[in-house]
VEXRO-316041 format. One line per field, with one value per residue (C-alpha): x, z, y; chain; residue in three letters; residue number from 1. Coordinates in steps of 0.001 Angstrom, whole numbers, plus 500000, padded with zeros to 6 digits. Layout:
N
c1 <- (X;...)
c3 <- (Z;...)
c2 <- (Y;...)
kedo <- (A;...)
marnu <- (ALA;...)
gupa <- (NUM;...)
end
This chain:
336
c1 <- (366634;364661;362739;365054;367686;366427;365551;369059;371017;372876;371013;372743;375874;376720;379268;378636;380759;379064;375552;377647;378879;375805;374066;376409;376507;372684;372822;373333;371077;367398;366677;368510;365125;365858;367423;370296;367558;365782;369035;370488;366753;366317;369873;369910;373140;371046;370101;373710;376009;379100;381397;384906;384098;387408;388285;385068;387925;387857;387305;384160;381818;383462;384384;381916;381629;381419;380124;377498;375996;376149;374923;371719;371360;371636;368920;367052;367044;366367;369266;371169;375271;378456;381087;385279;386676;390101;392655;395639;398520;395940;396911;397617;395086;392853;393496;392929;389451;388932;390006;387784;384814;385333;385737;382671;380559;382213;381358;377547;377526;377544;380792;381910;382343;385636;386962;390326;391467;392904;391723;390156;386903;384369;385009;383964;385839;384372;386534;389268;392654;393778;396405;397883;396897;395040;391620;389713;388054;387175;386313;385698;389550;390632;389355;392090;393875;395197;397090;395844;398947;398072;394632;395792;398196;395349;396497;393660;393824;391560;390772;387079;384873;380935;379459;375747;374191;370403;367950;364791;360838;360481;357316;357506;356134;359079;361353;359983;359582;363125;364630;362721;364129;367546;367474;366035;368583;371120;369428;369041;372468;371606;372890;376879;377567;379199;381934;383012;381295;384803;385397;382683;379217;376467;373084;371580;374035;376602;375293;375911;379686;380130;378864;381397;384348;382855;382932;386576;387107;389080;387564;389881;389985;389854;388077;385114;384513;384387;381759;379986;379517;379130;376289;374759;374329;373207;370109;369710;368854;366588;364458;364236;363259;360383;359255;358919;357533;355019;353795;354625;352840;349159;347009;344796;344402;345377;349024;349391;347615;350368;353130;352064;351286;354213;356373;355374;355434;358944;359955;359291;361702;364259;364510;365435;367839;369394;369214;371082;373605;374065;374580;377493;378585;378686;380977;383379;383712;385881;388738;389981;388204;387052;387795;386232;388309;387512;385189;382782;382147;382361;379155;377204;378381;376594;373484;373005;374195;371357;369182;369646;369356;366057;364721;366122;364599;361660;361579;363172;360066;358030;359729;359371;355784;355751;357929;355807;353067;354568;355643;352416;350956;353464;352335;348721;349334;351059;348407;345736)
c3 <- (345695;344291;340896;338880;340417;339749;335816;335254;337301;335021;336397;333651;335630;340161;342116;343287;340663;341150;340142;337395;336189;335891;334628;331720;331887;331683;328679;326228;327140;327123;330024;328613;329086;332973;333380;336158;338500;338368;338527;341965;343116;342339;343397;346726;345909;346136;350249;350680;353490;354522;357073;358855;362436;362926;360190;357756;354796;351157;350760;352485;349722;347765;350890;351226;349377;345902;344958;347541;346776;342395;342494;344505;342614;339177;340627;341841;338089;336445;335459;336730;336972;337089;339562;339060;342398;343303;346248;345604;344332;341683;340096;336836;336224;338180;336446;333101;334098;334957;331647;329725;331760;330754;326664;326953;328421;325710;322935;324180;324125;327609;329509;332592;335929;337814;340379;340311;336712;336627;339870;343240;341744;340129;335760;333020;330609;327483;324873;324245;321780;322422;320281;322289;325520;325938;327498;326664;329814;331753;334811;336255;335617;331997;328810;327948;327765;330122;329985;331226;333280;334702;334649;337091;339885;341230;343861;345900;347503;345532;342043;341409;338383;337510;334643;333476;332651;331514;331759;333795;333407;336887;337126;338124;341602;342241;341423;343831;346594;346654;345821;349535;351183;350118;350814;354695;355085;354244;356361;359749;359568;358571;354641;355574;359090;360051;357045;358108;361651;363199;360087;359192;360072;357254;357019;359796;361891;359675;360295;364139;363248;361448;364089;366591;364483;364025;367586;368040;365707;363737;360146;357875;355125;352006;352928;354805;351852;349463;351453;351825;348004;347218;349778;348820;345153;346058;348396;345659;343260;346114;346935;342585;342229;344883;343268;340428;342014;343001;339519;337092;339060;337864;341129;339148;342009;345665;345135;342907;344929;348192;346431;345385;348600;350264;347379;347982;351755;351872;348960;351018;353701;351375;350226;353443;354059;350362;351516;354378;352538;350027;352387;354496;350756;349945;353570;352660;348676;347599;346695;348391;351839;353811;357700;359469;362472;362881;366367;364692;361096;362749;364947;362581;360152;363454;363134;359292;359987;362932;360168;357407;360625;361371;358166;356299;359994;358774;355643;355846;358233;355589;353203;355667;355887;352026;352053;354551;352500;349447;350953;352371;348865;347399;350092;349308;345409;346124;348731;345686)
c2 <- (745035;747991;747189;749335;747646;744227;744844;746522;743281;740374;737171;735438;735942;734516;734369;730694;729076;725517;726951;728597;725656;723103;725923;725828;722301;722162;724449;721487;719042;719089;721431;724333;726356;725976;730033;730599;732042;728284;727331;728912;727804;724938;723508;725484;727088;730909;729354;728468;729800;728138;730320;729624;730564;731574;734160;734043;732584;732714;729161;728657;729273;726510;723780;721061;717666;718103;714803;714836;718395;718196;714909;715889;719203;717576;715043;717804;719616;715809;714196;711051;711783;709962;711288;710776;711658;710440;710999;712728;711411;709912;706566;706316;703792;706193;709319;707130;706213;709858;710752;708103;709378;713087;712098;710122;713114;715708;712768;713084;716484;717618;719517;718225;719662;719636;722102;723794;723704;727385;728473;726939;727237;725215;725117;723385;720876;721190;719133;717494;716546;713220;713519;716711;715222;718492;719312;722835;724273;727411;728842;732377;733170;732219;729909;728136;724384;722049;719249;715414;715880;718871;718064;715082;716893;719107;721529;720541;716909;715358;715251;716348;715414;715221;714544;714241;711285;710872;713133;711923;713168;714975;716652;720425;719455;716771;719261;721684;719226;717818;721226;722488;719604;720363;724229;723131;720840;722424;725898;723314;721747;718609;718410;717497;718917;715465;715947;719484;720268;721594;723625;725699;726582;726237;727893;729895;728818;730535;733735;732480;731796;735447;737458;735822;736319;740006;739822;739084;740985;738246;738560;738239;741311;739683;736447;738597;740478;737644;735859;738928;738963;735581;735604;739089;737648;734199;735872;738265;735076;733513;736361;736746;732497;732817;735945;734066;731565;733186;734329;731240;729391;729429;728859;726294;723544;723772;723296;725734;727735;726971;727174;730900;731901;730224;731873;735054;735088;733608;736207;739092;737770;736824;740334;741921;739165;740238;744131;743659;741956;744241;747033;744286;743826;747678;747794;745222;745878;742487;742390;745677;743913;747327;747371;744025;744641;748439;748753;750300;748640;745245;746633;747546;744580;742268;744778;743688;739753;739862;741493;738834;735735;737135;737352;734401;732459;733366;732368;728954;728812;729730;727009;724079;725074;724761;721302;719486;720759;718938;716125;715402;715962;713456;711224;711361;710645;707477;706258;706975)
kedo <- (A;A;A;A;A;A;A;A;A;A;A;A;A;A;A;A;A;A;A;A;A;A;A;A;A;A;A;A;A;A;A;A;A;A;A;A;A;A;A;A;A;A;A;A;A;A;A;A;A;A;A;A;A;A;A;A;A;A;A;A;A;A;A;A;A;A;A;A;A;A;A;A;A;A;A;A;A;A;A;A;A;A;A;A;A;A;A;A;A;A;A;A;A;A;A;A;A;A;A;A;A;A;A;A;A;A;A;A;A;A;A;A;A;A;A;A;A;A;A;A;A;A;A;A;A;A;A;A;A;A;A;A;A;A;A;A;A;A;A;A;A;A;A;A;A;A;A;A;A;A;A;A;A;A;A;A;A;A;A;A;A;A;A;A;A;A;A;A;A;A;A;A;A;A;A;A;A;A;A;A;A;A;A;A;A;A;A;A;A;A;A;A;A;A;A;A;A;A;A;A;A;A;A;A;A;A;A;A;A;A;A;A;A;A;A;A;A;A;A;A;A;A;A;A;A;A;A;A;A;A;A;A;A;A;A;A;A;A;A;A;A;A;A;A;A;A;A;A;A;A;A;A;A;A;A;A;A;A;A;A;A;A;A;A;A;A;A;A;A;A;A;A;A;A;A;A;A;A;A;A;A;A;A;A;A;A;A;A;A;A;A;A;A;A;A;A;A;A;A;A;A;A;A;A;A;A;A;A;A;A;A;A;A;A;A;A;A;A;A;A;A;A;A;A;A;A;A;A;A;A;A;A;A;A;A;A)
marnu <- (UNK;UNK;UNK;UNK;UNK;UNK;UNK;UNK;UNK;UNK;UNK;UNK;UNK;UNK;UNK;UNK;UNK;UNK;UNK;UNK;UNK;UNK;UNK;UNK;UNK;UNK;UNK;UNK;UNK;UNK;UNK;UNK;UNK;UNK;UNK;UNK;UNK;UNK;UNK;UNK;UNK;UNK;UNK;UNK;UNK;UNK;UNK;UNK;UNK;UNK;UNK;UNK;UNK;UNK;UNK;UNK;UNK;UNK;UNK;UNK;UNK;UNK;UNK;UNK;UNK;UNK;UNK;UNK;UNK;UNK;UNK;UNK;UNK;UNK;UNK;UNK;UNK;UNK;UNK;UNK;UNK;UNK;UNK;UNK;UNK;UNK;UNK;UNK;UNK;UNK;UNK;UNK;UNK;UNK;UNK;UNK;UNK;UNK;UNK;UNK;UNK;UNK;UNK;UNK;UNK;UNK;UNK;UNK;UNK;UNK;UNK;UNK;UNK;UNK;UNK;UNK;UNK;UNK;UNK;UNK;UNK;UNK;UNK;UNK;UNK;UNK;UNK;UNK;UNK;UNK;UNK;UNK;UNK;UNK;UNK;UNK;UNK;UNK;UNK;UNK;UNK;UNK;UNK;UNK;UNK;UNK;UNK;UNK;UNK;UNK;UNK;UNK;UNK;UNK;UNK;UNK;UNK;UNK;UNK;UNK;UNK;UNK;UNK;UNK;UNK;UNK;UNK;UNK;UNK;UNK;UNK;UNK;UNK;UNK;UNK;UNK;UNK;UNK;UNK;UNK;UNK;UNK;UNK;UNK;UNK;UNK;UNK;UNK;UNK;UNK;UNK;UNK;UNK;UNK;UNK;UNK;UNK;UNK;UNK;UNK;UNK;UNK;UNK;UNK;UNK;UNK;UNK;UNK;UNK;UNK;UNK;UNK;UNK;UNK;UNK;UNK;UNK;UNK;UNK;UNK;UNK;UNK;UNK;UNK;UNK;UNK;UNK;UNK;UNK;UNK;UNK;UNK;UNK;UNK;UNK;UNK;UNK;UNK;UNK;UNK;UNK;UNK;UNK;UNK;UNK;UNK;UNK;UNK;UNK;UNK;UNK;UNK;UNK;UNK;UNK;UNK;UNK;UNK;UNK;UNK;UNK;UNK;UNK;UNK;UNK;UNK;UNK;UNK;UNK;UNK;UNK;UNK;UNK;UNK;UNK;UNK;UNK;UNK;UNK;UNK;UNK;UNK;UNK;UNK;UNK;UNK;UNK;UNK;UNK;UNK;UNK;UNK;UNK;UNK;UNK;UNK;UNK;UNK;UNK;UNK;UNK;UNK;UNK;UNK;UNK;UNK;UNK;UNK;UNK;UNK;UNK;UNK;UNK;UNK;UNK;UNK;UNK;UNK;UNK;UNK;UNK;UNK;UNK;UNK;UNK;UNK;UNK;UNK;UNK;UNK;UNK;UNK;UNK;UNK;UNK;UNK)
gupa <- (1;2;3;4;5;6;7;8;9;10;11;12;13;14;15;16;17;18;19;20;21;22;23;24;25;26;27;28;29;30;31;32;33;34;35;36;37;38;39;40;41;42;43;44;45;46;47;48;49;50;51;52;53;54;55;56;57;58;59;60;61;62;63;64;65;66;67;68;69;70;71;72;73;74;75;76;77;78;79;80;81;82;83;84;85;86;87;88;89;90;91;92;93;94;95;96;97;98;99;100;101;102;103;104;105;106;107;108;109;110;111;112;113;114;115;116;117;118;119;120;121;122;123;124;125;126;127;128;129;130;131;132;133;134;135;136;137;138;139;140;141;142;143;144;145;146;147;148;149;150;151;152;153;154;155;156;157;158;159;160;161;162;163;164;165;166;167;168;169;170;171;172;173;174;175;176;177;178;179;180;181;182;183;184;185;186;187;188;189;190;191;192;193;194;195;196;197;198;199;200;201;202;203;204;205;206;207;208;209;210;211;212;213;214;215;216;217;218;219;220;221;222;223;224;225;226;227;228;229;230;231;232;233;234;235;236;237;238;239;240;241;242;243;244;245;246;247;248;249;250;251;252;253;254;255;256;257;258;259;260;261;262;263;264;265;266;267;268;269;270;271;272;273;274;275;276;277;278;279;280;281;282;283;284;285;286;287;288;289;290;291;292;293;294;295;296;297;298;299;300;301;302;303;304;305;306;307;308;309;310;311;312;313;314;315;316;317;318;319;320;321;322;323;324;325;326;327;328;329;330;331;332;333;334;335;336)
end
């Protein structure tokens, strides 16, 4: 992104609906000073990319195991979590729990986290009427109330909840260090690949997955375009958290001196991978979708997804650098 760009740009405001959603979960506890660039960093959701080999869908950048992923981000940021996740039909001893478990994180003072309350997407439950049998939540597609009943018969097949917990004292360099190990993981195909490996393709091997169903020219309109947003913003945030990096950081001992460097290095990818997204972005404006299956758009839509692989290779090679780096670091603190 140019500067100007960059200084005019929301980054109160993404497209990945979970970061969304523990940001504004975060918001009421005592980490609210944590902004939705640390956010999208420090979760992984701005590394993210999930793709359908077949048709690049729509639900790709919200289909992998909920549980799994918040729980580990909400670690990540410093706070222990309780997760309500039940198969569809639910029970109605089940959905009760469920219930009880959402009350109890409004009563402290902290929204919960489900997914598809108005909309397959991730939204926030923020209080409650017993007497109505009504919760009050929101997501990206209306603010509004919904009934324990409804609440219960998700259109998904499982009923999804998280809710925070305690907050724990992690010091800025455990954050940092499991935050890296996430983002590679989840960049080398090793975060959940055994849950969904026939599914979709996730991190650079994504990119893999796009270009053949640009390829075969299979893409499907609206679903293309939608992932071409959601991952145009989330690089955006990534290439903006390691510039950041790069400067909060204070370079007072050799770690803060790594990370810096590291930061910066790995920035500099992570802004071509973000300008050749924009441009696939600016091809395929969502929802209208653009032309994934014209000859000619699909070529040069492979010339930008080669682009961001390249780029975002070299970065994540830049961040394992920087993790092992950490890690190591831990290491030695423990063995003193």
């Amino acid at each position: 992104m140019l500067v100007e760009q960059r200084i005019n740009r929301d980054w109160t405001k993404t497209l990945s609906s979970a970061a969304s959603t523990i940001y504004g979960s975060i918001s009421y506890t005592d980490k609210k000073s944590f902004s939705l660039i640390d956010v999208m960093g420090i979760t992984g959701h701005a590394f993210r990319l999930n793709i359908d080999p077949i048709e690049v869908n729509v639900a790709g950048p919200t289909s992998f195991p909920g549980g799994y992923i918040f729980r580990r981000n909400l670690c990540n940021l410093g706070f222990t979590s309780n997760m309500g996740e039940a198969s569809v039909p639910v029970s109605p001893d089940m959905l009760e729990k469920t219930i009880a478990l959402i009350q109890r994180s409004i009563d402290k003072g902290y929204p919960a986290i489900a997914f598809d309350l108005f909309t397959p997407e991730f939204g926030l439950i923020y209080g409650y009427d017993d007497d109505k049998q009504l919760f009050y939540a929101k997501d990206v597609s209306q603010d509004g109330t919904l009934s324990y009943a409804q609440f219960g018969q998700p259109k998904i097949p499982v009923l999804f909840l998280i809710t925070i917990e305690d907050s724990l004292a992690h010091s800025k360099y455990e954050i940092l260090r499991m935050s890296l190990d996430m983002i590679v993981d989840h960049a080398r195909g090793r975060e959940w690949a055994h849950m969904f490996k026939d599914r979709y393709a996730q991190g650079l091997k994504g990119y893999e997955a796009w270009i053949e169903a640009m390829e075969k020219r299979s893409a499907d309109e609206f679903g293309n375009a939608y992932n071409a947003a959601v991952a145009a913003d989330a690089r955006e945030f990534a290439a903006e958290y390691l510039r950041e990096m790069a400067v909060k950081w204070d370079g007072s001992n050799v770690v803060e001196r790594n990370v810096r460097a590291h930061a910066a290095e790995a920035a500099a990818h992570y802004a071509v991978v973000a300008e050749a997204l924009s441009e696939l972005r600016d091809m395929f404006p969502f929802p209208e979708g653009g032309t994934p299956k014209e000859p000619a758009t699909a070529d040069r839509a492979i010339d930008l997804l080669l682009q961001a692989k390249e780029s975002e290779t070299k970065g994540i090679e830049v961040l394992e650098k920087l993790l092992n780096f950490m890690k190591a670091y831990h290491s030695d603190i423990w063995v003193h």
